[in-house]
N, C-alpha and C positions, 0 to 999 in steps of 0.2 A: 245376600247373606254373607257375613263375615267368615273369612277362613280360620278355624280354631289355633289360637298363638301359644299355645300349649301344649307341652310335650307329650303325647297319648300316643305315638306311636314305639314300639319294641321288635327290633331287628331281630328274629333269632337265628340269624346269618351270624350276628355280633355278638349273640352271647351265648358263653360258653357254659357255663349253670348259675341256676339259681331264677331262669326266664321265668316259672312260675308262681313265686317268691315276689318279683317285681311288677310281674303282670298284676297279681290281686291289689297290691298295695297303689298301682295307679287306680285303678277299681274304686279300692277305699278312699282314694286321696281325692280324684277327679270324677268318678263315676262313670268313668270310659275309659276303654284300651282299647287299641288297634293293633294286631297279631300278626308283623309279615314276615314271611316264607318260614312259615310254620310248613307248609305241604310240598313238595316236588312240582318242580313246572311243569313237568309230563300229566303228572297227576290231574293238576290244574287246566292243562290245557284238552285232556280227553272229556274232563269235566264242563267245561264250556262248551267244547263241543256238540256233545250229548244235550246240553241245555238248549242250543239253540237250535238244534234240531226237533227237538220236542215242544219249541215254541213256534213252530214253521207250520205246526195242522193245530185247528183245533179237535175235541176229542169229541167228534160226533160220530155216532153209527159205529160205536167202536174201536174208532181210530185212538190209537194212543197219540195224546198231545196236550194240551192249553185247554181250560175254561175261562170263561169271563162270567166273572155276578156284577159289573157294572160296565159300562163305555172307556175307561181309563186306564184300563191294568189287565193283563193276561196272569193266570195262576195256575199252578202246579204245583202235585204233592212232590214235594224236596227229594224225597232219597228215593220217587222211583228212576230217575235219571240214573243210578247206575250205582257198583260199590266204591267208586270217588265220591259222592256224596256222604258216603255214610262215613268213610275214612277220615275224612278231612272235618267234617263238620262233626264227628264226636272222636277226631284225635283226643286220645289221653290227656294229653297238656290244656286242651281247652277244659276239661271232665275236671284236672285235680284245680286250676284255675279259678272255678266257679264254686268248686266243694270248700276249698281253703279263704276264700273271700263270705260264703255263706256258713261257714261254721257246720258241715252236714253234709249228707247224699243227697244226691241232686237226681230229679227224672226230667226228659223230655218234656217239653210243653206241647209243643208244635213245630213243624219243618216244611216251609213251601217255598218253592219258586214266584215269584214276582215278580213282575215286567210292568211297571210306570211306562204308558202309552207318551209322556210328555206333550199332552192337549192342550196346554199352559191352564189347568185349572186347580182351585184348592178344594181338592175331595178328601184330604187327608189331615188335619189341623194340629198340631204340636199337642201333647198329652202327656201324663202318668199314668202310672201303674197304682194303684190302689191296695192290690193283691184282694181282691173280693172273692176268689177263691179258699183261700187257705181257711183250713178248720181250726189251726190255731196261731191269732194274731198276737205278736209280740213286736218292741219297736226293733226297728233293725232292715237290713235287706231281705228279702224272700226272694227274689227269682233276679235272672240276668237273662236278659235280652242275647243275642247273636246274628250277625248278618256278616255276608260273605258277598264282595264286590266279584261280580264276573267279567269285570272291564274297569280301567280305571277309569273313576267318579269323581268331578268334583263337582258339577253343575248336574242340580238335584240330588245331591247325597243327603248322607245320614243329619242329621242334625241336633245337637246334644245341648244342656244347658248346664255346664260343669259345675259343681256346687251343690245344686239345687237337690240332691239325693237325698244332702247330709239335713233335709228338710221334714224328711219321713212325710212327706203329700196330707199338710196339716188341710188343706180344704178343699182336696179330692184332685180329680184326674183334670179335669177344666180349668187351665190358665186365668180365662176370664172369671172366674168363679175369687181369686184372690182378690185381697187389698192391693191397691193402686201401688204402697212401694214393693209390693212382692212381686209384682208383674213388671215393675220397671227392672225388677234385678234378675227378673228372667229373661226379658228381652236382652240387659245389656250383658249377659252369660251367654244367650243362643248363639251356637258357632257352626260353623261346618266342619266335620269329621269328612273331611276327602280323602280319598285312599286307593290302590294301586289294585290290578288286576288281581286277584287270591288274599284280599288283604282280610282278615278276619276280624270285625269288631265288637267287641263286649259292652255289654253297659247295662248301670243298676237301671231298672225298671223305674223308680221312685223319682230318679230326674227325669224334668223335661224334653220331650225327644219328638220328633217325625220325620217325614225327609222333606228338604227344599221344593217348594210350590209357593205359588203356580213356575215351573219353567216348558222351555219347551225343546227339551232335551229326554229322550228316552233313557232308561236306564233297567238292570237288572239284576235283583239281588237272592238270597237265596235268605230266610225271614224266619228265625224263631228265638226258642228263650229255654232255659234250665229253672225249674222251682227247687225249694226246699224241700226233699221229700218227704220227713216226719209234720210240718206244718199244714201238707195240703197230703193229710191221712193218707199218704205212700200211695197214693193214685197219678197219674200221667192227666195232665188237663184236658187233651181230645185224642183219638186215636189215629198214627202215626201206618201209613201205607207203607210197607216195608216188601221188597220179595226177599220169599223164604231163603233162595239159595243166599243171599247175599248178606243174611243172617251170622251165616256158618261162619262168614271170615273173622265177624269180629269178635274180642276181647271177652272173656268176661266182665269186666266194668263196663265196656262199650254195651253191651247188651242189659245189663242192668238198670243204666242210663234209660237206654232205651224202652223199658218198659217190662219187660220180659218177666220179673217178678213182683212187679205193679201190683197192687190190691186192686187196680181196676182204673174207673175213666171218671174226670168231672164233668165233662160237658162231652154228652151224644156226638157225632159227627153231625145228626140232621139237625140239631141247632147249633152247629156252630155257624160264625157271619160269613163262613167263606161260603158254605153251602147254599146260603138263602134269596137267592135268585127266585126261586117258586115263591118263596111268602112276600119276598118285597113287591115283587111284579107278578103276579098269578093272572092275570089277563096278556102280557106279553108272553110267558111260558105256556100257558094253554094253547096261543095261538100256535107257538111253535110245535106244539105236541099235538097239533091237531093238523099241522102241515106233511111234518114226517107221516102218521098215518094215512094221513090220504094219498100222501104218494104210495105207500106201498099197498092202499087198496088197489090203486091205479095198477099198480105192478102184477097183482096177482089177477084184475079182472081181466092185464093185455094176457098171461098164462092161460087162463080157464077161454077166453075167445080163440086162442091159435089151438087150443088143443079142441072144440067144438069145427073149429074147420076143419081142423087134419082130419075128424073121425067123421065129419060129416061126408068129406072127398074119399074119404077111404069105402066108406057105404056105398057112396056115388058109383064107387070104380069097382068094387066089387073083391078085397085086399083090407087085409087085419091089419090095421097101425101098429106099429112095433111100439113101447115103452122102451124110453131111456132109464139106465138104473142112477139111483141117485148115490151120492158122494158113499153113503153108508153100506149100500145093497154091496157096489162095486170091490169093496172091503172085503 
């Protein structure tokens, strides 16, 4: 894939006002921006941190960490990694960004962690947005995309098709689905949006976008999007794992954003496609759920045998076995 020869990125090191001003207008002009040092490197680097620690277990038996719904990619909900997440990913300037390029208030889509295992396969195919959500379609943009590089990426980044927004997705989300020159001017538009460790990028939903595959480079991003919120009836499109305390810090618009005076949710969490491991594979998840149980039948029938011997020896010997108190009794 070709490195994008167009200028999508904004320093806001180098500029002194007006960054959100200019940020929309690349939005409008290009259909992508890239956001750097929009956050503090401390910030940034506690935040990677925390990511790759929580991608080091997966989250079985409890453990807080990583799931997989398929072989290629580890997931995580975005902002339980910590209040750097929620800081950085609904900074103000990205919030008035997305409101002044949509014309409106904006809420949360969705916000996950994603780790491309780089298996060199195409599990993920270049697409649109449709907006098949929204209750009221009008032509124009409805929702921006967001992703945030946690390492510098260039092999298997983002990948954009600049132009192709200003298209409003005349024959749906499927590339192949177009006439032969609309697919040629998508191919010779697909570029790569590569970008530096905290680099922040926006992009209308309505262009062409996925990230580079097959390669066989790992990568990690953190994965969502802002809708319009009078068009998709002031509801948040799935709901959004948050801890409470970390709530408190933010803003009134950051919490707004966030959902907090939401009319409510479009899509359940149990059908959204992060979740659906069980329906796509319900003979692999069974088996698994029938593993864990048996180990822990295993567990409680090695309990119930040590405790029949000790009271059996204890009968033997002629001597009351003591009970240990449990965690609660102890209290």
């Amino acid at each position: 894939m070709k490195d994008c020869a167009l200028d999508y990125v904004l320093d806001f090191h180098k500029i002194e006002e007006g960054g959100v001003q200019l940020a929309a207008q690349k939005l409008k002009d290009l259909g992508v921006v890239c956001l750097r040092n929009l956050a503090q490197e401390q910030t940034i680097d506690e935040l990677v941190r925390k990511t790759q620690e929580l991608l080091s277990k997966p989250a079985v038996l409890g453990t807080s960490g990583y799931f997989m719904k398929d072989c290629h990619k580890k997931i995580s909900d975005g902002f339980l990694v910590g209040p750097e997440a929620l800081q950085t990913l609904l900074d103000e300037r990205i919030i008035d960004v997305c409101e002044g390029y949509l014309g409106e208030s904006v809420l949360l889509q969705e916000m996950l962690i994603k780790n491309d295992l780089g298996d060199n396969e195409l599990y993920f195919p270049m697409h649109a947005h449709t907006g098949v959500y929204r209750k009221i379609k009008t032509p124009g943009p409805f929702s921006v995309g967001i992703m945030l590089y946690t390492h510098d990426t260039t092999t298997g980044a983002f990948c954009y098709a600049p132009g192709t927004h200003l298209w409003d997705v005349p024959h749906g989300a499927d590339p192949e689905k177009y006439p032969k020159d609309m697919q040629d001017k998508i191919n010779q538009a697909l570029c790569r949006i590569s970008g530096r460790r905290g680099d922040v990028v926006l992009f209308d939903h309505r262009g062409f976008h996925g990230p580079e595959q097959p390669v066989t480079v790992p990568r990690t991003v953190f994965l969502g999007g802002f809708h319009s919120a009078k068009s998709h009836d002031y509801k948040v499109k799935s709901p959004t794992a948050v801890y409470a305390h970390d709530i408190a810090q933010l803003s009134e618009k950051q919490q707004r954003v966030l959902g907090l005076q939401s009319a409510g949710v479009l899509i359940p969490k149990e059908k959204m496609h992060t979740y659906s491991f069980h329906r796509a594979n319900p003979r692999t998840y069974r088996l698994v759920q029938d593993f864990l149980n048996l180990s822990f039948d295993l567990t409680r029938a090695k309990f119930r045998i040590k405790r029949m011997i000790k009271e059996g020896m204890a009968k033997y010997l002629g001597y009351k076995p003591q009970r240990k108190m449990g965690a609660q009794e102890a209290e």
